[in-house]
Rosetta silent file (secondary structure, phi, psi, omega in degrees, C-alpha in Angstrom):
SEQUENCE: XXXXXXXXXXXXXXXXXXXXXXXXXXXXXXXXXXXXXXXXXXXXXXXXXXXXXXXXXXXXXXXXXXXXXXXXXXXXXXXXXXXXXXXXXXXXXXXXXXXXXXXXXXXXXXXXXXXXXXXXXXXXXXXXXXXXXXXXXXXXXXXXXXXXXXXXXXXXXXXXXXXXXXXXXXXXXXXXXXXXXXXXXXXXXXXXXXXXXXXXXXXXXXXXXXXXXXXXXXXXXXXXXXXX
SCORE:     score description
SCORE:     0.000 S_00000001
   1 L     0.000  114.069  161.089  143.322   -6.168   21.505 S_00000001
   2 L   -53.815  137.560  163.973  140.835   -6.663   18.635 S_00000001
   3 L   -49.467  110.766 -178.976  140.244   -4.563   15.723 S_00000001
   4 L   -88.095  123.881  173.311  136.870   -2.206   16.509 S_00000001
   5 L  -105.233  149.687 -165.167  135.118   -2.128   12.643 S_00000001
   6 L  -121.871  123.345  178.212  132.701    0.810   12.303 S_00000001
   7 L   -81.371  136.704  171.263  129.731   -0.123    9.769 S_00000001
   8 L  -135.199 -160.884 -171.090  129.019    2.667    7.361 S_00000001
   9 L   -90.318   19.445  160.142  126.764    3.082    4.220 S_00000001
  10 L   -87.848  -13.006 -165.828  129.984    2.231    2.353 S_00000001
  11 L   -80.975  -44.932 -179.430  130.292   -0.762    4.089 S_00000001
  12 L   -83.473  169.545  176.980  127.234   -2.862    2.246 S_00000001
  13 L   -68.125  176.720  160.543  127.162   -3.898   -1.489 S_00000001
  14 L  -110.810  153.291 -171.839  125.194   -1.840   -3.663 S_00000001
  15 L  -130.143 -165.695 -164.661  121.710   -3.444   -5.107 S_00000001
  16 H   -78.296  -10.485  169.403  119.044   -2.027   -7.108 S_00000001
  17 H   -55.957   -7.071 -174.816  117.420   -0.121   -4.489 S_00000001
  18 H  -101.388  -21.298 -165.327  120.364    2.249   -4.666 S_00000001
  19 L  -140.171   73.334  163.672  119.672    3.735   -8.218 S_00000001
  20 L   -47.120  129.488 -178.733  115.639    4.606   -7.840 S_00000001
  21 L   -85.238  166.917 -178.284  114.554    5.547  -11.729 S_00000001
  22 L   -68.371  156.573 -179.479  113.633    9.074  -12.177 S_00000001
  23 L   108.376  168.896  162.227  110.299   10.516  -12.174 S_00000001
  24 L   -67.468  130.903  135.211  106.842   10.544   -9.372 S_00000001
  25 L  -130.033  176.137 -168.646  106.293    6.675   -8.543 S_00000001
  26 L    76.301 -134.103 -143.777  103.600    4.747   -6.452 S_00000001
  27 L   -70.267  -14.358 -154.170  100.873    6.746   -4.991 S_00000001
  28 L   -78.151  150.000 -151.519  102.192   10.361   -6.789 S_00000001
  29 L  -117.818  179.150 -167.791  100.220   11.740   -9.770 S_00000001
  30 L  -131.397  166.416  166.492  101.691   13.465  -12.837 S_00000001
  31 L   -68.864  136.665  150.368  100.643   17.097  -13.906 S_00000001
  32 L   -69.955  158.534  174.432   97.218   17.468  -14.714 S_00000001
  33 L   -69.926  148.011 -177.339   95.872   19.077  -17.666 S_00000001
  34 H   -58.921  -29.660 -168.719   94.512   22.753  -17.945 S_00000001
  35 H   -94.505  -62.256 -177.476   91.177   21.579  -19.209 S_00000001
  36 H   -44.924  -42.206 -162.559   90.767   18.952  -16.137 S_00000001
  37 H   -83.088  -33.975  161.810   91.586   21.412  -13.755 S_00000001
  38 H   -60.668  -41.684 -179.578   88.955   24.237  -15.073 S_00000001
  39 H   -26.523  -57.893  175.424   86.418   21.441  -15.698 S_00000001
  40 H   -68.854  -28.739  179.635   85.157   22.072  -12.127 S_00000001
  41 H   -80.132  -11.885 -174.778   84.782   25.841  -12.032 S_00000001
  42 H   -73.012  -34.176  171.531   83.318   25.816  -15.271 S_00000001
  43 H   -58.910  -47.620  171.191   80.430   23.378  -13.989 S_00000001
  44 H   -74.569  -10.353  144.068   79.740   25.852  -10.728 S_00000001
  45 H  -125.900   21.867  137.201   78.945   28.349  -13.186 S_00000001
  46 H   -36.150  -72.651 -178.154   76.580   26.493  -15.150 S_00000001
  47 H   -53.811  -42.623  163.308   74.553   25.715  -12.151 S_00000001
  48 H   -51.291  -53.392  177.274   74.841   29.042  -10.983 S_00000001
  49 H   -27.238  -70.727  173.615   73.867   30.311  -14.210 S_00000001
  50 H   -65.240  -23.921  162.334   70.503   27.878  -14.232 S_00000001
  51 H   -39.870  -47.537 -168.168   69.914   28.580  -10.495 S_00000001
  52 H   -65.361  -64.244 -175.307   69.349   32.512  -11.586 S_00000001
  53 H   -38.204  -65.941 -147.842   67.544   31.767  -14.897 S_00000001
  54 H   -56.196  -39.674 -174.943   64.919   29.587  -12.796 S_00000001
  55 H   -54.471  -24.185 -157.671   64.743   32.433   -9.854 S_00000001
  56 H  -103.428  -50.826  157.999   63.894   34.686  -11.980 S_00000001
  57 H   -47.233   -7.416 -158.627   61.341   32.987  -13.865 S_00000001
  58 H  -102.165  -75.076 -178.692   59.565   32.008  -10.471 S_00000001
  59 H   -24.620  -62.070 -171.492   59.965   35.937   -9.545 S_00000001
  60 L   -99.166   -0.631  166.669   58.904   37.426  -12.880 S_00000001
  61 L    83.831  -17.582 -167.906   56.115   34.851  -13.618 S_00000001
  62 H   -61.875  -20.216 -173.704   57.621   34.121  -17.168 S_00000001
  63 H   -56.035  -52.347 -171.175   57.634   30.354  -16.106 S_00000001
  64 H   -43.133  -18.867  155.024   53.716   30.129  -16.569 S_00000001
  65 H   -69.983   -8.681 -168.655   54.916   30.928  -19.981 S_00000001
  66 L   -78.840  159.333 -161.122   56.735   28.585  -20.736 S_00000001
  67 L  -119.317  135.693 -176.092   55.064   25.969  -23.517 S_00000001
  68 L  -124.108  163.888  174.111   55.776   22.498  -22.658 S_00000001
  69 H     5.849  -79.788 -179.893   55.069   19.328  -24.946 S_00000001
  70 H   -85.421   48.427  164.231   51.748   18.356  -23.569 S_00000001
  71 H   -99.603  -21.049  156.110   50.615   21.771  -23.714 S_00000001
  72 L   -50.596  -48.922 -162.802   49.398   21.545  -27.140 S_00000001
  73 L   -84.788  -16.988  163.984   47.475   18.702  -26.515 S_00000001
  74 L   -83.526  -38.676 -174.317   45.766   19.675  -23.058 S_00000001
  75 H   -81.181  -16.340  151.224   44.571   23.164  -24.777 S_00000001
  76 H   -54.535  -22.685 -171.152   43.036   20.684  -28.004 S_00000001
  77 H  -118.349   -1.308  157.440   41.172   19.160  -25.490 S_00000001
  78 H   -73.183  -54.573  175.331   39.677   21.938  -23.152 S_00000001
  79 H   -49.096  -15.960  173.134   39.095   23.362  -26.553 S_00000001
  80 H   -87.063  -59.800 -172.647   36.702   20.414  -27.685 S_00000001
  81 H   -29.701  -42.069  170.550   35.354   20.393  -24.138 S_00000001
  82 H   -59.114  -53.025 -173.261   34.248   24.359  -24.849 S_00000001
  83 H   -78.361  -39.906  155.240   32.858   23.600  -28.513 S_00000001
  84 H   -21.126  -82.763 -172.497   30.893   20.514  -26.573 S_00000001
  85 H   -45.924  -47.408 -167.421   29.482   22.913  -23.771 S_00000001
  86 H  -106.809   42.134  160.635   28.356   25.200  -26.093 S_00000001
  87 H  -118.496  -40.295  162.677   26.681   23.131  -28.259 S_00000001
  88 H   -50.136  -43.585 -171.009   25.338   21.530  -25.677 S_00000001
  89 H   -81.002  -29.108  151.247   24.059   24.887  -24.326 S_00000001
  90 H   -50.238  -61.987  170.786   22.591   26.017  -27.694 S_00000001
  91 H   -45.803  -51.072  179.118   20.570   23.046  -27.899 S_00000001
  92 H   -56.932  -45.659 -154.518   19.313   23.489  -24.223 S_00000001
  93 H   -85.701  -19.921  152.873   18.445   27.242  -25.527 S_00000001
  94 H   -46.201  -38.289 -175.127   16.839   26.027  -28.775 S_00000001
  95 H   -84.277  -61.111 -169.884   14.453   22.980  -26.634 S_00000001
  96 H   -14.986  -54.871 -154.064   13.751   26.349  -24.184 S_00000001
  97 H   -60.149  -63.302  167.695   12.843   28.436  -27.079 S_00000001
  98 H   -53.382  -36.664 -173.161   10.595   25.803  -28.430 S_00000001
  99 H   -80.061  -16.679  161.632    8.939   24.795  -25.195 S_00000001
 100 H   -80.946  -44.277  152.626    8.345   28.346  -24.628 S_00000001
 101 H   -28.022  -48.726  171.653    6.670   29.027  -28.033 S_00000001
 102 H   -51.102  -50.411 -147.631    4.563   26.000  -26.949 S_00000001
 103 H   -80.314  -39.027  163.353    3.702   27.235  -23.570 S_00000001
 104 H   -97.127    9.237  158.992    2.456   30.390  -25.219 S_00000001
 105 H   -80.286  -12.822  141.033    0.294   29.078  -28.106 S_00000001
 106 H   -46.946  -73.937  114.702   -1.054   27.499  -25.072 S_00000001
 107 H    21.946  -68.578 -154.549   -1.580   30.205  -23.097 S_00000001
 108 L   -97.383   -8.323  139.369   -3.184   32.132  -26.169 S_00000001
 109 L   -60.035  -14.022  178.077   -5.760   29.079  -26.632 S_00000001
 110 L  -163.697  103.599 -162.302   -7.071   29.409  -23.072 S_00000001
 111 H  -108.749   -2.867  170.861   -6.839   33.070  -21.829 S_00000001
 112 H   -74.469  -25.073 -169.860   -9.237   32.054  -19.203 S_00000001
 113 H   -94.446  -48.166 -167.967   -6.807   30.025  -17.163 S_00000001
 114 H   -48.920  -47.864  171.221   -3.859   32.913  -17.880 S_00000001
 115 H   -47.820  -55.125 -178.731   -6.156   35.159  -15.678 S_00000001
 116 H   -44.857  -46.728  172.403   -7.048   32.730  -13.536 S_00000001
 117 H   -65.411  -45.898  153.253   -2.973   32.264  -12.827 S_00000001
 118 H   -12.633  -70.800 -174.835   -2.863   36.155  -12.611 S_00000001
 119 H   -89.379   -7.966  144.737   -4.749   36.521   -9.944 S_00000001
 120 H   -67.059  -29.818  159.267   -3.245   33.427   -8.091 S_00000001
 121 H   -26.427  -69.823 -150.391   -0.144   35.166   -8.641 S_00000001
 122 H   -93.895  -21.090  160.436   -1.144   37.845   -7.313 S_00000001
 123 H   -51.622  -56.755  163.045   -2.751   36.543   -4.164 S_00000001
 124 H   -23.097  -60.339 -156.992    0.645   34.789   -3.323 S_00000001
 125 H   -69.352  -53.619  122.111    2.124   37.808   -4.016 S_00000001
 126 H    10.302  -89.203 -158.291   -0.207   39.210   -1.230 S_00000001
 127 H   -79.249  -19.370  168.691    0.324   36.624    1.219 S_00000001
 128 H  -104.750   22.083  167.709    4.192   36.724    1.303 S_00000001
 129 H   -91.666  -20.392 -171.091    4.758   40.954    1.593 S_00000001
 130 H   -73.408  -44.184 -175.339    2.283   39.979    4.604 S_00000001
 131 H   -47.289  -30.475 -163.520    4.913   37.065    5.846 S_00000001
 132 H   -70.482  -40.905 -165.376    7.623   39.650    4.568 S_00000001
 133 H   -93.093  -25.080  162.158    6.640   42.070    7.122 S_00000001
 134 H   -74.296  -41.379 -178.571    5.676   40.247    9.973 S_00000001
 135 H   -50.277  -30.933 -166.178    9.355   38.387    9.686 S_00000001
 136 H   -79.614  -32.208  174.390   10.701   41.946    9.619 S_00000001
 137 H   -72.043  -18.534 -171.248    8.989   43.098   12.335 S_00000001
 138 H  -100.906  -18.845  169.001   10.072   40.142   14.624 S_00000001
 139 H   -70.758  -39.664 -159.983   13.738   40.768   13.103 S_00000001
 140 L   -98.928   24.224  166.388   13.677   43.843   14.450 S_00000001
 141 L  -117.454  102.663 -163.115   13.004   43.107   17.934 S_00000001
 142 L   -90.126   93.857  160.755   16.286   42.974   19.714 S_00000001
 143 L   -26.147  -24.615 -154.383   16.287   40.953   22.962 S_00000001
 144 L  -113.079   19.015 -153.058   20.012   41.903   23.505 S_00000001
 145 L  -110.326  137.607  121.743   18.841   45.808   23.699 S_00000001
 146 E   -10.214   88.115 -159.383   19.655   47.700   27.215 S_00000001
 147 E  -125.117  132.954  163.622   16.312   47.759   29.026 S_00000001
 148 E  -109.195   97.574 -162.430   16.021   49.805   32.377 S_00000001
 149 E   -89.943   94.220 -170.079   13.045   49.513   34.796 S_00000001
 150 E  -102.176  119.357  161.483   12.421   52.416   37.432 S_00000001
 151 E  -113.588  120.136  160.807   10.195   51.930   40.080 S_00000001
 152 L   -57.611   -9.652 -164.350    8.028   55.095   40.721 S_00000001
 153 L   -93.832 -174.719  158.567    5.668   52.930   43.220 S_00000001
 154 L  -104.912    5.312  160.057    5.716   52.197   46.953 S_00000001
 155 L   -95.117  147.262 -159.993    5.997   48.391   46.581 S_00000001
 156 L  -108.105  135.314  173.499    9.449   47.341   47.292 S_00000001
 157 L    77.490   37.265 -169.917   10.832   45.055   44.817 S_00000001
 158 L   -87.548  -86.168 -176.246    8.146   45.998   42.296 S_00000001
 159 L   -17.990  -50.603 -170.143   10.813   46.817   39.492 S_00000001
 160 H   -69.263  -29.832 -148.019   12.764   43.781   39.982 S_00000001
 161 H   -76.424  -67.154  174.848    9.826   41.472   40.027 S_00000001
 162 H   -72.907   14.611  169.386    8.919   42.965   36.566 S_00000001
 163 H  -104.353  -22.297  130.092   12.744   42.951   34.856 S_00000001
 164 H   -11.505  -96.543 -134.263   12.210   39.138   36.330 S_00000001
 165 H   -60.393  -52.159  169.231    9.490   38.794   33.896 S_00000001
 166 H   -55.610  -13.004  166.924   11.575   40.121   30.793 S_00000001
 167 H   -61.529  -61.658 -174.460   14.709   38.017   31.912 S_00000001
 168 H   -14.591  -70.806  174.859   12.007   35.544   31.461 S_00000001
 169 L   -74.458   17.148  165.431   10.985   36.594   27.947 S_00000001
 170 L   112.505  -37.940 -155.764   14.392   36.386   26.576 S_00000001
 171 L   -79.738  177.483 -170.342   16.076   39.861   27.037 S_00000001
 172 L  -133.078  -13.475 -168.783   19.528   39.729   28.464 S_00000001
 173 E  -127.697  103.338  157.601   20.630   43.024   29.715 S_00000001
 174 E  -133.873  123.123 -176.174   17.501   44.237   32.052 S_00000001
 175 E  -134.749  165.596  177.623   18.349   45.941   35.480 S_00000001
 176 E  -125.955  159.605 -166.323   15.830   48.019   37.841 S_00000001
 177 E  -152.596 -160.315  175.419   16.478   50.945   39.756 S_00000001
 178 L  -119.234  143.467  177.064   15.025   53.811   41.513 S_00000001
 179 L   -64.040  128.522  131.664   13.609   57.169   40.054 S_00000001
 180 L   -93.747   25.757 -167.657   15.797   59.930   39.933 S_00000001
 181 L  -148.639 -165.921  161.060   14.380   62.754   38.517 S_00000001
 182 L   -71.824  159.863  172.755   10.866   63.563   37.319 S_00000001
 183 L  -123.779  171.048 -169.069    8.718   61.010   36.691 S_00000001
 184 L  -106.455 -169.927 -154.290    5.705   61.238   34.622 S_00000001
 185 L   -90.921  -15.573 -167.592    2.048   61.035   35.129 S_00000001
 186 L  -146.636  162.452  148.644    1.302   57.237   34.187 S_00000001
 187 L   -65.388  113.078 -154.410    3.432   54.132   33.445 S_00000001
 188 L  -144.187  132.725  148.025    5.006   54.496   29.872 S_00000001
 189 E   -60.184   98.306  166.871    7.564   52.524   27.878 S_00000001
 190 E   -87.401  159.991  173.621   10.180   55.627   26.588 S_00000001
 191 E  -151.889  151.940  175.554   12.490   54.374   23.845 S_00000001
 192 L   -93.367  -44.233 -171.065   15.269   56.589   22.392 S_00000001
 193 L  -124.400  167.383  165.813   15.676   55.927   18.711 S_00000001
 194 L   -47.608  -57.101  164.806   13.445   54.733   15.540 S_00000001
 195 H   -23.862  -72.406 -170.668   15.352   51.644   15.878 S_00000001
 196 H   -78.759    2.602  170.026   14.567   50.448   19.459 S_00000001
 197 H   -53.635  -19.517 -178.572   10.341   51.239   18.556 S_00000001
 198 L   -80.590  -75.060  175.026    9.937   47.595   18.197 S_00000001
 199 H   -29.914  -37.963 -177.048   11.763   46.691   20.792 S_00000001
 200 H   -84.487  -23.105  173.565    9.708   48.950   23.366 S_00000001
 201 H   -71.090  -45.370 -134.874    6.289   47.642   21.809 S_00000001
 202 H   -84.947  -67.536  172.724    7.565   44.061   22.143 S_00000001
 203 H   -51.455  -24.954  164.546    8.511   45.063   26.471 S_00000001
 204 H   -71.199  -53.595  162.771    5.371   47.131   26.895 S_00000001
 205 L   -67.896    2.844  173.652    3.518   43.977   25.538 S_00000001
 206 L  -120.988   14.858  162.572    5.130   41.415   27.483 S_00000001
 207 L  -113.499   -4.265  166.812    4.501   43.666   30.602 S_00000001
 208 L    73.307   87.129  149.766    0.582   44.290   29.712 S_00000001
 209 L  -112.334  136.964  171.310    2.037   48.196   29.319 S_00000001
 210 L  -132.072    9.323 -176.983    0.022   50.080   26.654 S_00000001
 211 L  -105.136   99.144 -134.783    1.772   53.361   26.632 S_00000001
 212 E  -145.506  131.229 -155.848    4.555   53.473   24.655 S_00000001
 213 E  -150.961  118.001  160.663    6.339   56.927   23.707 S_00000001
 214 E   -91.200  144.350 -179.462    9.806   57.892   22.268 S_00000001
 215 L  -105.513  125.298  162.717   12.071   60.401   24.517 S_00000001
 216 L   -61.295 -161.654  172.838   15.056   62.201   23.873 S_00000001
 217 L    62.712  -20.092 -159.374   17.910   62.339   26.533 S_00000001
 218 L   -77.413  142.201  166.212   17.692   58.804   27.936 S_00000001
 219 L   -56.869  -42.318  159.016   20.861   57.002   29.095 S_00000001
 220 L   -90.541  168.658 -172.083   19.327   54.025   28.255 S_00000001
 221 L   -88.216    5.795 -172.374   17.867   53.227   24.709 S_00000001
 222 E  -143.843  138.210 -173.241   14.661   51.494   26.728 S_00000001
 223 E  -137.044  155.137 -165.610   13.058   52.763   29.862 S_00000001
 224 E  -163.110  101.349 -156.671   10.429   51.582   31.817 S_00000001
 225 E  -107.346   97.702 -165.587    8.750   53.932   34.785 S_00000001
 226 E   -81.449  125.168  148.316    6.192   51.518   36.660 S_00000001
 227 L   -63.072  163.547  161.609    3.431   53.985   38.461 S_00000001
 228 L   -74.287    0.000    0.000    0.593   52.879   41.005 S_00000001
């Protein structure tokens, strides 16, 4: 019967792999330094630091204060630009000055013409207060004004026929109806306020109406009562 031998880790030689020198080797690092290891939080509160400074300058407006290089050198040159303009603008007030001194040693050499320009002046003056007031009166005739038309007659469809003719003419809200109430003695324009007086001249004239009267009470601001 053979001899069973059992290998153990006494059994091999020993080599150099057996007496590993002392210390981290390979991939393993040594202690770091105290200063290396702060090095990052000290950076995270720089940045914080300048993060705050800037918000707050944004916040509190002090940035706009701030002076930067070329800041000198853009306010030297809006400042010549300023002493420019307003040397420029003295001179224009200086040629003025003269050319108006001219215009009246003119002027005071022929006092015959100055009249003459007077009363063109005043002709002018004349002819646009007339223009002024005819625009105003035509401003003040509102098309878009609430016009009602009651027919008082015995022709059927008389009312509509004439709120027809002011659809016609422009207005936009005109409906016809039937009398309810009294009615008066003749066909009359009513109006309610100073305001709508234009208006009710302008619908009494584009209805050959010549009676034209303001009323208190009406529901509408423009009325219109056609008689036989």
């Amino acid at each position: 019967m053979a001899k069973q031998d059992k290998e153990t880790y006494d059994s091999y030689e020993k080599d150099v792999y057996d007496n590993p020198p002392a210390g981290p080797m390979g991939v393993h690092r040594g202690a770091r330094s105290a200063a290396s290891r702060a090095m990052p939080y000290v950076i995270v509160i720089i940045v914080a630091l300048l993060a705050g400074l800037l918000f707050w300058s944004i916040y509190s407006g002090e940035i706009n204060n701030l002076k930067m290089p070329w800041s000198s050198q853009e306010s030297s040159t809006t400042s010549s630009a300023e002493k420019s303009k307003s040397g420029e603008n003295k001179s224009k007030s200086q040629s003025d000055s003269a050319s108006g001194n001219k215009t009246d040693a003119s002027n005071a050499d022929s006092p015959t013409d100055s009249q003459q320009n007077d009363q063109n002046a005043d002709q002018n003056a004349g002819q646009n207060a007339e223009q002024t007031d005819n625009a105003t009166a035509q401003q003040a005739v509102n098309t878009g004004t609430e016009v009602r038309v009651v027919n008082a007659t015995n022709i059927t469809g008389y009312a509509q026929s004439k709120a027809d003719v002011l659809t016609q003419a422009g207005y936009t809200s005109v409906s016809a109806s039937n009398p309810t109430g009294n009615v008066p003695s003749q066909t009359v324009v009513w109006y309610q306020n100073e305001t709508d007086k234009a208006t009710a001249e302008n619908v009494a004239q584009t209805l050959g109406i010549s009676n034209v009267q303001q009323s208190d009470g009406l529901v509408t601001p423009i009325v219109v009562v056609l008689l036989d």
